[in-house]
Backbone bond lengths (Angstrom), bond angles and torsions (degrees), N, CA, C in turn:
res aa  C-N    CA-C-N  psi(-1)  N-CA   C-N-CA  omega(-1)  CA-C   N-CA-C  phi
1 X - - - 1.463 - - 1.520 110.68 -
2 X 1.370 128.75 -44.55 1.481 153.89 163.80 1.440 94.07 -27.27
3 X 1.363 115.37 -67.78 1.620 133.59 -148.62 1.713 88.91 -75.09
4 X 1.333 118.71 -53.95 1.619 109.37 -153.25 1.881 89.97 -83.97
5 X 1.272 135.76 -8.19 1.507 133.44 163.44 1.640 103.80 -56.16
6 X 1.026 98.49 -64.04 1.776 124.24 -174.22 2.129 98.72 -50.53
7 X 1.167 115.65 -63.51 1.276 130.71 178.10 1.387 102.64 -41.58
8 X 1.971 107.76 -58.83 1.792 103.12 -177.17 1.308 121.46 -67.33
9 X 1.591 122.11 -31.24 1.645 117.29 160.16 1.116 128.99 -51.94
10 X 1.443 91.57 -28.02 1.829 81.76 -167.16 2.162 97.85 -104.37
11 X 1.159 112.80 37.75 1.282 111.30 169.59 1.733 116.63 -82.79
12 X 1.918 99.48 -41.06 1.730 102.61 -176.76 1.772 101.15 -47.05
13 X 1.442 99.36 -72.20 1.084 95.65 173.18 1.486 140.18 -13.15
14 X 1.079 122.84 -72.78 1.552 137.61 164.40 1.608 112.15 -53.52
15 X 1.018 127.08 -55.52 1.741 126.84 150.31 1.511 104.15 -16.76
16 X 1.812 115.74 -79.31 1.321 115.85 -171.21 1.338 132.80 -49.02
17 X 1.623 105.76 -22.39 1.408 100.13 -176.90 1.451 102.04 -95.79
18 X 1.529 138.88 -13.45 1.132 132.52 -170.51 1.787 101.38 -89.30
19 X 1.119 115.54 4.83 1.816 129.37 -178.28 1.531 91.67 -112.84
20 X 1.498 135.97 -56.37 1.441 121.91 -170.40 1.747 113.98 -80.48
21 X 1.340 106.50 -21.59 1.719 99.61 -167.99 0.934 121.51 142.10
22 X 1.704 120.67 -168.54 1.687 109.85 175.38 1.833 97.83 -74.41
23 X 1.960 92.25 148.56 1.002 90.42 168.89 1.955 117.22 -98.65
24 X 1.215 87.73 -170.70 1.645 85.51 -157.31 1.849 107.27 -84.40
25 X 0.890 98.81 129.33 1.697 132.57 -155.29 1.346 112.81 -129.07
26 X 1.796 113.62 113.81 1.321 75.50 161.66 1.635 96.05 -152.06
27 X 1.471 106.32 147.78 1.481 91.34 -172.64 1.436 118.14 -115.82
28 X 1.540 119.31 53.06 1.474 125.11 171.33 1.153 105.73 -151.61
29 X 1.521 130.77 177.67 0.971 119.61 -143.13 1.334 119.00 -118.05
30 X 1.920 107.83 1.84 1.466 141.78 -160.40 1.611 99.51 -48.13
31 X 0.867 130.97 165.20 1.849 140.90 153.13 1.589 93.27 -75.76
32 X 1.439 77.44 160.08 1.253 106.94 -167.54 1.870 117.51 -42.80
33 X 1.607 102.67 -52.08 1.432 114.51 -166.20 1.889 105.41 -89.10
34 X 1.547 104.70 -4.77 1.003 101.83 -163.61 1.572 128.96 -69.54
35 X 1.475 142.05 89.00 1.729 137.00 174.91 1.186 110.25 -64.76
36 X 1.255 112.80 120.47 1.942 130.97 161.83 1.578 97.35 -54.62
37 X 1.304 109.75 136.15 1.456 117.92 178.75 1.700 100.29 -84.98
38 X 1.456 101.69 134.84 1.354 98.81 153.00 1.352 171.06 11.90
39 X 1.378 130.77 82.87 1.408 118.13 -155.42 1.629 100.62 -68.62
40 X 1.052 125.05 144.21 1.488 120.03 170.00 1.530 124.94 -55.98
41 X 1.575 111.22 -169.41 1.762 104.64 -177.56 1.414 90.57 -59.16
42 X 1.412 107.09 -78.92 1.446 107.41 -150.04 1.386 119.18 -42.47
43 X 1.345 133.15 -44.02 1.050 130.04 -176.60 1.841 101.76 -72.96
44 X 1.130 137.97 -30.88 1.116 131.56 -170.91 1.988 112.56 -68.95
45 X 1.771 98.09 -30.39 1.147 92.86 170.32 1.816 124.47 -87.05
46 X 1.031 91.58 18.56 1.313 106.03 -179.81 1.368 100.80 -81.01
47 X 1.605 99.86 -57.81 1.929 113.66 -174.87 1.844 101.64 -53.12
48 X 0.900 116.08 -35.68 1.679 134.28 -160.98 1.779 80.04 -57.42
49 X 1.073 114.49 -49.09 1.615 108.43 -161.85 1.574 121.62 -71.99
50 X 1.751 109.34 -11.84 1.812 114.80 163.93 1.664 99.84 -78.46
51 X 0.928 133.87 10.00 1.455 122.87 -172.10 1.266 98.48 -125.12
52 X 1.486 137.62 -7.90 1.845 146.57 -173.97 1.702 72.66 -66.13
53 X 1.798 73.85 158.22 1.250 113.98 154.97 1.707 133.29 -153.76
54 X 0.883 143.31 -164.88 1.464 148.87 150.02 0.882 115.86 -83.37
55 X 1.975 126.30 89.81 1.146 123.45 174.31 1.658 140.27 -38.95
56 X 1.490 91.90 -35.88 1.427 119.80 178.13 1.853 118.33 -95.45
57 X 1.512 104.07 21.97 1.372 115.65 170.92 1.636 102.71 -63.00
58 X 1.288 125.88 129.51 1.248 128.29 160.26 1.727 114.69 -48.50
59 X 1.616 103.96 128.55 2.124 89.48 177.10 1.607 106.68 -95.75
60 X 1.181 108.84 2.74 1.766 115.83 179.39 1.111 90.26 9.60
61 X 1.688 122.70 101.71 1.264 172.66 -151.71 1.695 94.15 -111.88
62 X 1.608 112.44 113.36 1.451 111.56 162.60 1.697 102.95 -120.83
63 X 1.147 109.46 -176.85 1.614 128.74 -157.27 1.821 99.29 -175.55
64 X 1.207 90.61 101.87 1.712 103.88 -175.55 1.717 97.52 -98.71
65 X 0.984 137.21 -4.50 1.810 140.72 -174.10 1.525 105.00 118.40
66 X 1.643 88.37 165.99 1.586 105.40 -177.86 1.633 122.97 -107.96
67 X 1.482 114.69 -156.92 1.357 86.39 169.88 1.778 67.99 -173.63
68 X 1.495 111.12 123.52 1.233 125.33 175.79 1.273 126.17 -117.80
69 X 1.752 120.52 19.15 1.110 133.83 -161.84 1.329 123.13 -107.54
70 X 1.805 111.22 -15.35 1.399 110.61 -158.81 1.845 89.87 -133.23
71 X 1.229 110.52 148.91 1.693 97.28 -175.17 1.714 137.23 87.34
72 X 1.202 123.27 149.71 1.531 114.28 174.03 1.809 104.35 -70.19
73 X 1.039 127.70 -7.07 1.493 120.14 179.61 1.694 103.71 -125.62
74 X 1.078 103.64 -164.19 1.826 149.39 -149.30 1.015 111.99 -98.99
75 X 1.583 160.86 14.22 1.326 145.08 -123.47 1.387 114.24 -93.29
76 X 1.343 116.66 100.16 1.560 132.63 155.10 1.494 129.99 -57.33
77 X 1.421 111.75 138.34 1.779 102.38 -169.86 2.319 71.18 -109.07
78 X 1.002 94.65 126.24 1.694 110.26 162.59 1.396 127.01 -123.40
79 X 1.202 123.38 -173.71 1.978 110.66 176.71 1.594 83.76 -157.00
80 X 1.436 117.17 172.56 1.377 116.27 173.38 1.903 85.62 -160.77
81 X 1.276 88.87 167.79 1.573 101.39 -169.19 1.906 103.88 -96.15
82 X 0.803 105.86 117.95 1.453 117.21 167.52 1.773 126.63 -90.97
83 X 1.235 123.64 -159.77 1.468 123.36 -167.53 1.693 108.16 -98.72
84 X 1.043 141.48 135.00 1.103 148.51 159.58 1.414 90.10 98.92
85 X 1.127 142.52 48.54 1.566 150.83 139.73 1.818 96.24 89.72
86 X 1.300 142.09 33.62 1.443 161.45 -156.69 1.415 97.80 -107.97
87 X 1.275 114.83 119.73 1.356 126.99 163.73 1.934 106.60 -109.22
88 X 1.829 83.67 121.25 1.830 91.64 176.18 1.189 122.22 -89.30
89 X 1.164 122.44 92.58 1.779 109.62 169.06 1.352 114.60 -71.14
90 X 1.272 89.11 143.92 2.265 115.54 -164.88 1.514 83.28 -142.49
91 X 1.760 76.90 144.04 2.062 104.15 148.51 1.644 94.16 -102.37
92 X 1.501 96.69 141.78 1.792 114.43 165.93 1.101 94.27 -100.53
93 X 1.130 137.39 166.92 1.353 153.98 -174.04 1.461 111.40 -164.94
94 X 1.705 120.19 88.11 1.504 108.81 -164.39 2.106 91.24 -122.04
95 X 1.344 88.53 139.39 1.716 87.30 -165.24 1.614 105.79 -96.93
96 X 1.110 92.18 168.48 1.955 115.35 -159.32 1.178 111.30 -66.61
97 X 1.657 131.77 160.74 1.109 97.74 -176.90 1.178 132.84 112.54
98 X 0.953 116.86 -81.79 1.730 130.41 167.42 1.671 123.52 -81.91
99 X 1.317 115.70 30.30 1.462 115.75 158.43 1.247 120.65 -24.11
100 X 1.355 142.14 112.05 0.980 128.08 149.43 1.682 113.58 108.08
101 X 1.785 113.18 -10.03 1.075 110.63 147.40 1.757 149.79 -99.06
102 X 1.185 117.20 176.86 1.575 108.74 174.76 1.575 122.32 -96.28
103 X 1.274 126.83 99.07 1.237 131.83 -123.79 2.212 80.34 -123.96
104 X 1.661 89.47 137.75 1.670 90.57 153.37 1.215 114.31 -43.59
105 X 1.143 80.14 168.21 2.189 97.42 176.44 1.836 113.02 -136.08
106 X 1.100 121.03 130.98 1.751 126.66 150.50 1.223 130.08 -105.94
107 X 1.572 98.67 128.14 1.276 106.48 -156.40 1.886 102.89 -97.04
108 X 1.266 135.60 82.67 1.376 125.56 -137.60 1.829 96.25 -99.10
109 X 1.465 116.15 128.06 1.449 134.00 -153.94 1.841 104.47 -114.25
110 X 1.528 112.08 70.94 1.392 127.17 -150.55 1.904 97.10 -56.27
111 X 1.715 122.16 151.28 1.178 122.00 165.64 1.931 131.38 -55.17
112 X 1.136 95.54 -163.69 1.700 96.08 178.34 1.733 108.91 -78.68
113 X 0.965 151.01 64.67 1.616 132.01 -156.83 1.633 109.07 -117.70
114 X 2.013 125.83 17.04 1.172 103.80 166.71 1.754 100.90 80.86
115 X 1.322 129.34 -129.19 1.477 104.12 -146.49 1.823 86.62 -106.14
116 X 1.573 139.34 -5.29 1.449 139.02 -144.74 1.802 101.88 -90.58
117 X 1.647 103.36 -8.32 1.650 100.96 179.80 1.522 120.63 19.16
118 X 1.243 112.09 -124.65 1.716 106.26 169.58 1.797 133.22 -64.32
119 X 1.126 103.06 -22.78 1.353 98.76 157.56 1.402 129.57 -111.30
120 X 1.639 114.80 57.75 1.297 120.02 97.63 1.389 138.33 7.05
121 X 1.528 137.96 121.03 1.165 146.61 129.28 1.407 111.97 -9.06
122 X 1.561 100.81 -79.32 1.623 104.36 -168.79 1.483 116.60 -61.64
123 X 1.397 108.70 -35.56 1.577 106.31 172.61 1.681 112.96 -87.74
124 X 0.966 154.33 9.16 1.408 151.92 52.01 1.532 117.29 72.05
125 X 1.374 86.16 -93.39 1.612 108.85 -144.55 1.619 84.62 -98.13
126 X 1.786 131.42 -24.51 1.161 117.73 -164.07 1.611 100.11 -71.86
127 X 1.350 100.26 -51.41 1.790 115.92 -176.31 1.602 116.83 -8.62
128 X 1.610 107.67 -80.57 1.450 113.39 163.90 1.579 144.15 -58.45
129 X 1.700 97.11 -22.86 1.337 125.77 142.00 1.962 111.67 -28.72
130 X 1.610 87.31 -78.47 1.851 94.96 -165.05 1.707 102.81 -79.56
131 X 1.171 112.35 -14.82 1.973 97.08 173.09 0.744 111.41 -104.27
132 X 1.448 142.07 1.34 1.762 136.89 144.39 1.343 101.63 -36.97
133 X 1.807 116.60 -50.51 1.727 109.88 -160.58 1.491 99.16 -96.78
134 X 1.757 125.48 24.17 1.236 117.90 156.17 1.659 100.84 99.80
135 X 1.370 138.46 4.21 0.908 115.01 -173.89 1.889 103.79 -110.98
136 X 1.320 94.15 135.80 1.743 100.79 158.29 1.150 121.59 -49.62
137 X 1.714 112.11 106.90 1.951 101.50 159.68 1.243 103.28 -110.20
138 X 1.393 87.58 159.92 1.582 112.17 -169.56 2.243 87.21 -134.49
139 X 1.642 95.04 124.72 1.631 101.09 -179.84 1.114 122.43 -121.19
140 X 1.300 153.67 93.65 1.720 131.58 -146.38 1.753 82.42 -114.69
141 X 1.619 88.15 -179.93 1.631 108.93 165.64 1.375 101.65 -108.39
142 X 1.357 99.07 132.60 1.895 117.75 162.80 1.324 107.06 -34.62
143 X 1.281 114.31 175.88 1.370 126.75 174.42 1.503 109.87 -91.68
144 X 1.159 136.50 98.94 1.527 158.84 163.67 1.294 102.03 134.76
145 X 1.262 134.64 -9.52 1.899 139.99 -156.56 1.467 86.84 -84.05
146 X 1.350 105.08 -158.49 1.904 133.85 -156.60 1.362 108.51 -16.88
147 X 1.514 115.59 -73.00 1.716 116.91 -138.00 1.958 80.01 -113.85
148 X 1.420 116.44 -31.07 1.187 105.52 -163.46 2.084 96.70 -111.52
149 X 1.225 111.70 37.26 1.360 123.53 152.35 1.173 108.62 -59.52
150 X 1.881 133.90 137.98 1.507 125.25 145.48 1.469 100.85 -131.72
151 X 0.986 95.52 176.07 1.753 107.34 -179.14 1.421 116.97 -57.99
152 X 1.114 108.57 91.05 1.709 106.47 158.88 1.708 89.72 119.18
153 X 1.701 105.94 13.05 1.883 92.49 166.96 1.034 140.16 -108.22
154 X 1.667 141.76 -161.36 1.137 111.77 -145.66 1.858 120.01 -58.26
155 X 1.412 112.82 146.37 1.394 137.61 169.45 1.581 111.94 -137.36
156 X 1.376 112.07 114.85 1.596 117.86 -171.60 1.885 107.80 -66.14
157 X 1.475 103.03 -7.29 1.752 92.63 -169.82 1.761 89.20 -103.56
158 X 1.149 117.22 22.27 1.703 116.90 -176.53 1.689 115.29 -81.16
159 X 1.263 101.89 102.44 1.814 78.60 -177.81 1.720 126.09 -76.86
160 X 1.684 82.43 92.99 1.785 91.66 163.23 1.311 110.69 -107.70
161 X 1.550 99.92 -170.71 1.326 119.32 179.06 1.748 115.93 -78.52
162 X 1.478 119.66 -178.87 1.061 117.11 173.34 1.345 124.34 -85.10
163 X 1.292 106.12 -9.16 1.577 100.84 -169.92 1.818 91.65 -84.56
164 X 1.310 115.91 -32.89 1.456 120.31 173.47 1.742 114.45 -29.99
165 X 1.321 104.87 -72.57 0.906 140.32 158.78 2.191 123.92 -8.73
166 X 1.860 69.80 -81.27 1.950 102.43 177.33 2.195 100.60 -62.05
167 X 1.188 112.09 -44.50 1.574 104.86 158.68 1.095 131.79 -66.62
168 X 1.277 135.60 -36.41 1.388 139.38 -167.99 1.852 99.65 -70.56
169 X 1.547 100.48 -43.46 1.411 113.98 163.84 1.612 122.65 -44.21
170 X 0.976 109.52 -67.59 1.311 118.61 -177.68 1.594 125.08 -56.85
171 X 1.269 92.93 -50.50 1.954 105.17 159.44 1.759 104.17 -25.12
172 X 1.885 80.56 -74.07 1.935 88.32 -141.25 1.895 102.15 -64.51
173 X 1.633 116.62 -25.35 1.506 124.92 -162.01 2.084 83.47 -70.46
174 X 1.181 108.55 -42.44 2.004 107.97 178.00 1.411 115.96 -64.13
175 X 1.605 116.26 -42.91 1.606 124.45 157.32 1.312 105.61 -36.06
176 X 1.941 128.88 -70.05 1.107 133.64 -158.03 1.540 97.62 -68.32
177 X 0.986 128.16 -25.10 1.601 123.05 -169.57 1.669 105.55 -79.85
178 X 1.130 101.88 -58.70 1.924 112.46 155.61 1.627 98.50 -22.07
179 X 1.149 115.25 -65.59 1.558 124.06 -148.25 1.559 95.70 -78.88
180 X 1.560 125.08 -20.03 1.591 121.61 150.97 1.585 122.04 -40.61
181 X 1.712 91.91 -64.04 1.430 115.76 -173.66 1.882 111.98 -56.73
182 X 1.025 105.81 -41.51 1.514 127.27 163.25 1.604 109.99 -40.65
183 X 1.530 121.02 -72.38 1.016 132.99 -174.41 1.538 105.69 -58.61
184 X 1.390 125.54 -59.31 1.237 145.08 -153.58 1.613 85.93 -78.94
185 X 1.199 150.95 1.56 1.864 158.65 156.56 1.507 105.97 -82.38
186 X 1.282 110.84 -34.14 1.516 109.85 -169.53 1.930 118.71 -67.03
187 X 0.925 109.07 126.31 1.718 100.01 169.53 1.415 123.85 -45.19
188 X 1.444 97.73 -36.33 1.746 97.65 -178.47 0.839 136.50 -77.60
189 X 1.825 114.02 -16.09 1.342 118.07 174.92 0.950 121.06 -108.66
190 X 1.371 116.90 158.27 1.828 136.44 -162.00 1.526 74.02 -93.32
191 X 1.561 126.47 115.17 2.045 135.06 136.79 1.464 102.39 -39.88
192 X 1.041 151.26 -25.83 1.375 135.04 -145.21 1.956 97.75 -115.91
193 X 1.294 89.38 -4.91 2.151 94.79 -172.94 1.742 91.88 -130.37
194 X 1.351 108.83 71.55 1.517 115.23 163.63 1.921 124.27 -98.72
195 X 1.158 107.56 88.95 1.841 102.16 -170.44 1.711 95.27 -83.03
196 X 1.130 118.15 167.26 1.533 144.39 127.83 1.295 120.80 -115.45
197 X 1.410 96.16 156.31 1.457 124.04 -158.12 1.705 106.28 -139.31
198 X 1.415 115.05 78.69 1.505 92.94 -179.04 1.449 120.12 -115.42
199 X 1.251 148.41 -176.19 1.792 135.65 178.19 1.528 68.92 -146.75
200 X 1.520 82.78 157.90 1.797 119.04 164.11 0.927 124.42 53.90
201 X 1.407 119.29 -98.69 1.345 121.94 -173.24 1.769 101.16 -90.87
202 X 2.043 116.51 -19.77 1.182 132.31 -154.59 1.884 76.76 -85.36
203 X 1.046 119.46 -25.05 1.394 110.45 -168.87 1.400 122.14 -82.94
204 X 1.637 104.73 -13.84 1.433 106.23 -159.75 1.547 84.80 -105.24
205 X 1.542 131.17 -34.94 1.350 125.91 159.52 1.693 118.74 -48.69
206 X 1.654 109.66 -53.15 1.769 101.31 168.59 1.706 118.70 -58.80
207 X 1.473 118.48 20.69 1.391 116.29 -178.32 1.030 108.62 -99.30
208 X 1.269 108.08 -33.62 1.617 134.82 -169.74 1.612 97.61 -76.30
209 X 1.456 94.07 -71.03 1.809 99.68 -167.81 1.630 115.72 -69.44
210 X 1.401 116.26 -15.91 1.634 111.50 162.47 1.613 110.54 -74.88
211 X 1.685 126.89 -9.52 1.003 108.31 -170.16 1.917 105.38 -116.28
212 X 1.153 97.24 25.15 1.231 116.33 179.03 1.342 139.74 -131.94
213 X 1.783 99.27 -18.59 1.739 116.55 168.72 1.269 95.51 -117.78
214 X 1.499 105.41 126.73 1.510 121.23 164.53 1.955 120.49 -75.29
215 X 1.254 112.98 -12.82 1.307 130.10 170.66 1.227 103.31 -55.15
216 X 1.277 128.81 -41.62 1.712 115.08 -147.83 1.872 102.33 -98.62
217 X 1.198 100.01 126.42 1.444 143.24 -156.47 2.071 97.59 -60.24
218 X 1.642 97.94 -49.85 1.462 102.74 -160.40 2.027 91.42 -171.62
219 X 1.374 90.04 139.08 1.664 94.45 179.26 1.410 111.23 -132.07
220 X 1.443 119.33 145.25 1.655 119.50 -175.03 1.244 64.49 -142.91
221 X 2.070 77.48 138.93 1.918 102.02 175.66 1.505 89.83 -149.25
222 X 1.749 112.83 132.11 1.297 124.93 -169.89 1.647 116.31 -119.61
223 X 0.888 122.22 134.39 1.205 118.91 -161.28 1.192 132.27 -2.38
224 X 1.474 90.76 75.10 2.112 135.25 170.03 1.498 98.37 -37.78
225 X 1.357 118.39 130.42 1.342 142.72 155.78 1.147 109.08 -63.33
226 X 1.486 142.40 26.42 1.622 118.81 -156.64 1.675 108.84 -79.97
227 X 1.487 116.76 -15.58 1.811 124.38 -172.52 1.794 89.24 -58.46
228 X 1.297 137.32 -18.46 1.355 131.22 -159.65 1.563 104.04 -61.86
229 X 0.819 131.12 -57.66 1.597 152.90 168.54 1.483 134.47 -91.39
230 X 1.564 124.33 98.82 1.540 108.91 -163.33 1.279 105.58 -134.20
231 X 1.701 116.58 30.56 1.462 97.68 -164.25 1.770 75.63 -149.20
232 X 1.666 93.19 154.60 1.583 114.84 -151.89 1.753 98.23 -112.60
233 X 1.897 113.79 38.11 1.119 116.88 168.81 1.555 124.25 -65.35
234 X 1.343 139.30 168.29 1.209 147.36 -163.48 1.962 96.48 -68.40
235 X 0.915 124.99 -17.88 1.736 138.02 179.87 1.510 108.19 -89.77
236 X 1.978 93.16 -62.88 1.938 94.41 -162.11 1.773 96.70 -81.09
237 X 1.114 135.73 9.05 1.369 119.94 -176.40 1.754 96.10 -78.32
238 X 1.091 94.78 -27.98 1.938 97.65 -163.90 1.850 100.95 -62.38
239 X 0.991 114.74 -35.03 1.640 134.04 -165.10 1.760 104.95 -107.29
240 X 1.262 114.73 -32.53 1.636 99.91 -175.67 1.690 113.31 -61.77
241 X 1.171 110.40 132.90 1.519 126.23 162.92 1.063 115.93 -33.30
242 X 1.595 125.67 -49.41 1.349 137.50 -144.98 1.696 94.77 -87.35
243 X 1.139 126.33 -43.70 1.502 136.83 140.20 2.173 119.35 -5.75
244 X 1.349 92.72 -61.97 1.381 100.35 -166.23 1.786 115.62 -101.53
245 X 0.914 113.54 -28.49 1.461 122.52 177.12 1.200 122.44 -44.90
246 X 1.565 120.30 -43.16 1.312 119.77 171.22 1.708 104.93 -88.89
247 X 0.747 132.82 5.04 1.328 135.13 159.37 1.671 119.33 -81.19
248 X 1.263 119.76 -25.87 1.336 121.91 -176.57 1.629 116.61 -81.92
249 X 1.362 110.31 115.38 1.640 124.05 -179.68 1.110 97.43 -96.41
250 X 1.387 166.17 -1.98 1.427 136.65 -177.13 1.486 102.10 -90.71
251 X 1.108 128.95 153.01 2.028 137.76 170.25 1.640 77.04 -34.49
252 X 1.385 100.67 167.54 1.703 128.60 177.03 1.764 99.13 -164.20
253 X 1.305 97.47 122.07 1.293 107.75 142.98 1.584 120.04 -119.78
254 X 1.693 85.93 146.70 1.511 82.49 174.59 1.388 135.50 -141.05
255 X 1.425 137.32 89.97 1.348 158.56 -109.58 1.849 85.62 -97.16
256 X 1.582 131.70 132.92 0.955 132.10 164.05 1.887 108.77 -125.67
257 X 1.415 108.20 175.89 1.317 106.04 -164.24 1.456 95.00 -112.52
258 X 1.198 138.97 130.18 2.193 122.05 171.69 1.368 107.32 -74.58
259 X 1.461 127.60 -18.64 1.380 116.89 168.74 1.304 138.59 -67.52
260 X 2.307 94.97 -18.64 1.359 80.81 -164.62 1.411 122.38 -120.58
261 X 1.108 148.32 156.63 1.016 157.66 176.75 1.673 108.99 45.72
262 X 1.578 123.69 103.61 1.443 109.69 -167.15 1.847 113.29 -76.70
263 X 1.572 120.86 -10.05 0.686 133.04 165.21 1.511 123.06 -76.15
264 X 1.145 109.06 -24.12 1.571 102.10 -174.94 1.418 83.26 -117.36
265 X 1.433 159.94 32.62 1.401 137.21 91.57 1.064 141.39 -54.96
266 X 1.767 107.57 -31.30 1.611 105.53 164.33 1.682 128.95 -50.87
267 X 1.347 95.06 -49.48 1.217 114.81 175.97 1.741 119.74 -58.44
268 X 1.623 107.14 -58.99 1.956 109.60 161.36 1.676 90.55 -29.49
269 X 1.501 115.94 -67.58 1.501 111.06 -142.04 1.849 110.35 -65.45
270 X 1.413 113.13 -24.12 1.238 93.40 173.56 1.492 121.31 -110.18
271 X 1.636 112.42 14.96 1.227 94.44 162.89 2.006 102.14 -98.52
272 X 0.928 112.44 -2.87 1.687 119.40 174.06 2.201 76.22 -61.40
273 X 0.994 126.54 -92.11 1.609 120.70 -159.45 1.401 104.45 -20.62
274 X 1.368 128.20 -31.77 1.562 124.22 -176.39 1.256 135.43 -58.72
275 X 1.668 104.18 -10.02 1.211 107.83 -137.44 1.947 84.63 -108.01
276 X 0.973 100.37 144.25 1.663 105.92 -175.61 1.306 137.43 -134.51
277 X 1.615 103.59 29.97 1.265 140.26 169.11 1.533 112.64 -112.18
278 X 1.339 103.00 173.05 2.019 97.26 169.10 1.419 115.83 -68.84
279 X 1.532 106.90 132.92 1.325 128.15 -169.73 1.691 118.45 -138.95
280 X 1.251 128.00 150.92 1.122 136.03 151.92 1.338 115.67 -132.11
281 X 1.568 123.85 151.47 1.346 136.27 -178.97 1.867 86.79 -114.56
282 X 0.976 118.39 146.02 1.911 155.34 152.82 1.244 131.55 -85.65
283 X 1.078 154.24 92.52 1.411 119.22 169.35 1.653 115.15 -131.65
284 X 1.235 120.88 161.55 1.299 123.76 -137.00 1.544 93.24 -133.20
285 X 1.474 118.02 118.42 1.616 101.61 175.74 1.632 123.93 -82.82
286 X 1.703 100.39 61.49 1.371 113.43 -175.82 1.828 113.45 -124.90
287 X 1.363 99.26 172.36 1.634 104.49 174.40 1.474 93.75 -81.51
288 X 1.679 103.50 -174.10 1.292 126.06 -159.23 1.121 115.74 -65.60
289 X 1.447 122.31 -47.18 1.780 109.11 166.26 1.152 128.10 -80.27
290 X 1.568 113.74 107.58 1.638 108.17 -175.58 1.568 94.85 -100.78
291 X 1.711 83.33 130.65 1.859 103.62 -161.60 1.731 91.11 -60.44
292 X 1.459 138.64 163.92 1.020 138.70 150.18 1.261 131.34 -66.40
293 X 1.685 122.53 -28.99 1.193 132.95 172.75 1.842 117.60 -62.46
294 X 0.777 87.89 -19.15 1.858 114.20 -162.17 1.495 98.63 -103.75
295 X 1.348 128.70 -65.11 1.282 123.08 -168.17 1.541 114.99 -127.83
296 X 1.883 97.28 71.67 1.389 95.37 158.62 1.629 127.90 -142.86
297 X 1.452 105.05 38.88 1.445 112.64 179.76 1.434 105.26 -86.30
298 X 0.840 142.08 -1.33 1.668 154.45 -173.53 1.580 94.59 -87.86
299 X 1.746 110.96 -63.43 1.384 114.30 -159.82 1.507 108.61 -75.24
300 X 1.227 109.60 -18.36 1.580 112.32 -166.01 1.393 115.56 -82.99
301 X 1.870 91.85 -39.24 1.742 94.82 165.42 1.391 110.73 -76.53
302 X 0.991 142.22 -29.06 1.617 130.17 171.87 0.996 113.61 -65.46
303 X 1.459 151.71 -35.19 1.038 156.68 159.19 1.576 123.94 -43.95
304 X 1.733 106.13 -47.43 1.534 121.99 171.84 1.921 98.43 -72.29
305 X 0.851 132.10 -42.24 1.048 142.87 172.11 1.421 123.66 -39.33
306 X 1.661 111.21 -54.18 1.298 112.75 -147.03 1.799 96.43 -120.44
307 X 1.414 109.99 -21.10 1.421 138.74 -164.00 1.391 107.74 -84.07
């Protein structure tokens, strides 16, 4: 009786973090402020090679229906073929209006939330958000998240190994690259105006995949997971942040929360110093989910800005 009292208190809790994001994790042993320096070229192009693909992979492009009723856009449920025989289901979201032109694109990189992948809150509410100002999003689910969840897959509080980990990575950052190739097929979108947009766990994946696709135009990453990974083993080098940051050339902004996690701001804040292109840092005197309705005049002008 003790145990299932104890179990019902501690449910809010567990609720909140599956509504704000990944929670804070970390599996090395660094201080708080501390960034792992750099793998060098050579070894970095080594990492470059879990993220290859077959350019000339077929994306056998599906389109399950639309839905043109709710919103300034169009919303399509689609799938596209990814690497290791993986089919991605995405919402398109192409807004009204613009018949006939070549329109930016957002590439939106959903949080940690268990089975809600793209439908998400935060990816949600951003959708109609970014095609009011005309831009195409395109939203998939990670690799184990929403539609392609199964029993017993990925969960970031799971104690596995790293190579667990260093794959699950590699999948979804080749999915998101797919989901380039995807966009860059479409009539509506301009290839040459590709953003991402990721939070949380979507942020600590856009660290990876901004420092690995040369396509993407401009990146906003919102309270980045990067504390997840801090150690420069033969597995976590492939996945550490500290790895890719100085590698990333497109503008970056990067939106942080002051409430949340002082460790996984220390860390945003000094791999944000890495970055050696045009940049801005944000920060918001809020906890970890910064609602979209509420906090997106920052992202919208960087986007019009940089897009």
């Amino acid at each position: 009786m003790k145990s299932f009292a104890r179990l019902t208190a501690a449910l809010p809790l567990f609720l909140a973090l599956c509504v704000m994001g990944l929670p804070k994790v970390s599996m090395g042993q660094a201080p708080a402020s501390a960034v792992e320096p750099a793998v060098d070229d050579s070894e970095f192009a080594r990492i470059l090679e879990y993220y290859s693909y077959d350019l000339d992979l077929p994306l056998d492009p599906r389109s399950y229906g639309e839905w043109p009723w709710r919103g300034p856009h169009t919303l399509y449920k689609v799938s596209y073929r990814s690497v290791r025989e993986q089919r991605v289901p995405a919402y398109l979201a192409v807004p009204k209006g613009h018949e006939g032109e070549k329109m930016p694109a957002v590439l939106i990189l959903h949080g940690w939330n268990l089975f809600w992948g793209k439908n998400e809150d935060w990816v949600q509410q951003w959708i109609p958000l970014l095609t009011a100002q005309g831009y195409t999003v395109l939203a998939p689910d990670h690799f184990l998240y929403g539609e392609r969840k199964v029993e017993g897959g990925f969960d970031a509080m799971a104690k596995t190994g790293p190579y667990y980990y260093r794959d699950w990575m590699c999948q979804t950052v080749v999915d998101l690259r797919r989901g380039i190739d995807y966009l860059c097929s479409r009539p509506e979108v301009d290839p040459g105006r590709i953003a991402i947009l990721g939070g949380s766990l979507g942020g600590w994946i856009g660290e990876v995949l901004a420092g690995v696709e040369p396509r993407i135009k401009t990146a906003v990453l919102t309270v980045p997971a990067s504390e997840f990974v801090r150690e420069q083993t033969p597995a976590f080098r492939v996945i550490n942040s500290s790895n890719f940051y100085p590698r990333i050339t497109a503008p970056l902004l990067m939106v942080l929360a002051g409430k949340d996690s002082p460790e996984r701001n220390a860390r945003d804040r000094e791999h944000f110093k890495l970055l050696t292109g045009k940049k801005q840092l944000v920060e918001y005197e809020e906890g970890h989910f910064l609602e979209p309705q509420k906090y997106n005049a920052d992202i919208l002008k960087w986007l019009k800005e940089n897009l």
